[in-house]
C-alpha positions in Angstrom: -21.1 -5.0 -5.4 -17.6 -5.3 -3.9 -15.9 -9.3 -3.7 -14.1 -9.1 -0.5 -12.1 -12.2 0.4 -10.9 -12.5 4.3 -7.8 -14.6 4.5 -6.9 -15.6 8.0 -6.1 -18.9 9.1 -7.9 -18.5 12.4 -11.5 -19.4 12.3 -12.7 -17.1 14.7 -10.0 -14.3 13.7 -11.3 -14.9 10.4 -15.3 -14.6 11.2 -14.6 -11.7 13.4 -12.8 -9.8 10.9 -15.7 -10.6 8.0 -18.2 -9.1 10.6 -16.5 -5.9 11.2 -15.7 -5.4 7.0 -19.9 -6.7 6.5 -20.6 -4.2 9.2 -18.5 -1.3 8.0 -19.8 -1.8 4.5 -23.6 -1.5 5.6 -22.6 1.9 7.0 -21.9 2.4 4.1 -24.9 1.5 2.1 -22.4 -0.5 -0.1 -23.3 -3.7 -0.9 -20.5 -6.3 -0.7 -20.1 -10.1 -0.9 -17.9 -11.5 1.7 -15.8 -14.9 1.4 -13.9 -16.3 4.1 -10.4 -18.3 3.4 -7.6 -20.0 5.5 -4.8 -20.2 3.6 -2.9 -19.2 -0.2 -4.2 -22.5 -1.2 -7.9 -21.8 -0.7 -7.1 -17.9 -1.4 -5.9 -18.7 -5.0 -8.7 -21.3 -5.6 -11.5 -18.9 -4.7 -9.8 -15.8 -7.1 -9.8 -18.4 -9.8 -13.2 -18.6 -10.1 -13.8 -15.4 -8.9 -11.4 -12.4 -9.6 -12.1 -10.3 -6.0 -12.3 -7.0 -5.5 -10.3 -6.4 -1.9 -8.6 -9.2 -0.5 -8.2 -9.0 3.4 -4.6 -10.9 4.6 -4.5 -11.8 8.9 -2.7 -14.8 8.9 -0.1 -13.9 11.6 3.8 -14.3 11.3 5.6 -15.3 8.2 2.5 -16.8 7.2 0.5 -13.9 5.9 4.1 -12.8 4.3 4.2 -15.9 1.8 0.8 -15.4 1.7 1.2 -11.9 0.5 4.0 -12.9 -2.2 2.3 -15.5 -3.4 -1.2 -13.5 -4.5 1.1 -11.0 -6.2 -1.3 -10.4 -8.6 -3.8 -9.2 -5.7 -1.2 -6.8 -4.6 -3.2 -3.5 -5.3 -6.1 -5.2 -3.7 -4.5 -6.3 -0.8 -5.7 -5.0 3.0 -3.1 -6.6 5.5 -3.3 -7.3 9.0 -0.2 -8.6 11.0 0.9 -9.5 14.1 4.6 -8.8 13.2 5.6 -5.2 11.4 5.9 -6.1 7.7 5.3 -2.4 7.4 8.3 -2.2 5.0 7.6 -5.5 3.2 4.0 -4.1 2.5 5.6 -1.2 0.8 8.0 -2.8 -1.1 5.3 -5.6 -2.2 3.0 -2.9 -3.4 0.4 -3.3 -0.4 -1.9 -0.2 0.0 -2.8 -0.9 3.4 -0.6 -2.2 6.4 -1.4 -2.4 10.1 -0.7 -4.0 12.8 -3.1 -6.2 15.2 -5.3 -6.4 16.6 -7.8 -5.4 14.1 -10.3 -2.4 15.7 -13.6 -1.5 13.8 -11.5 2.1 12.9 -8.6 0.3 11.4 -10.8 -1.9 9.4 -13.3 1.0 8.2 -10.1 3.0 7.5 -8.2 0.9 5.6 -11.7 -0.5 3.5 -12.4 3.3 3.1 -8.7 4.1 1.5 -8.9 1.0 -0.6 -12.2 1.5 -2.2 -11.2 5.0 -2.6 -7.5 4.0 -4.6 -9.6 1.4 -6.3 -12.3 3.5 -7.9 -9.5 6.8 -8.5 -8.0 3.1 -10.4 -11.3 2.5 -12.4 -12.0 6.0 -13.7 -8.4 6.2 -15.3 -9.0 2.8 -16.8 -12.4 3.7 -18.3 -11.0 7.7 -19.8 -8.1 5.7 -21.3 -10.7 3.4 -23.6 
């Protein structure tokens, strides 16, 4: 089961955008729980009772950039959708994914693909090293 958290402070952005990642999971066959969020605030309170596995940023402008420094932690984890090119920022910040919106069904089965891919490449290294 994958914890996906979609952080956008848009409510129907937000709902939208935990469609498309429920719906590109199911063509998956993947099971995944999907929470939504507004903000950092509600962001860091769900991860502390919950660590997530992928953690989808879409707050536009230099929200979803203090949003992104802020869950520094997450930064391996991290999908990020903008409405500004942070492309750069992402790199530096450690963000695997980075694109621009609007947010297509490709871009968001793309990125989810690459992530999940990074993330269990991640997990197999961590379990030979125990």
């Amino acid at each position: 089961m994958w914890n996906t958290i979609v952080c956008d402070g848009n409510a129907a952005e937000r709902d939208l955008l935990m469609e498309s990642a429920r719906h590109c999971f199911e063509g998956k066959n993947i099971k995944a729980h999907i929470t939504g969020c507004a903000d950092w605030q509600e962001l860091e309170s769900i991860v502390t009772h919950a660590f997530p596995d992928i953690v989808i940023i879409a707050q536009d402008g230099v929200d979803g950039l203090n949003t992104i420094t802020s869950a520094r932690l997450l930064s391996r984890k991290i999908i990020w959708f903008s409405d500004l090119d942070f492309g750069l920022q992402a790199y530096r910040l450690c963000v695997p994914f980075f694109c621009r919106k609007p947010v297509s069904e490709q871009k968001m089965e793309q990125a989810l693909s690459r992530l999940m891919e990074l993330i269990t490449e991640n997990r197999k290294i961590e379990e030979k090293e125990q």
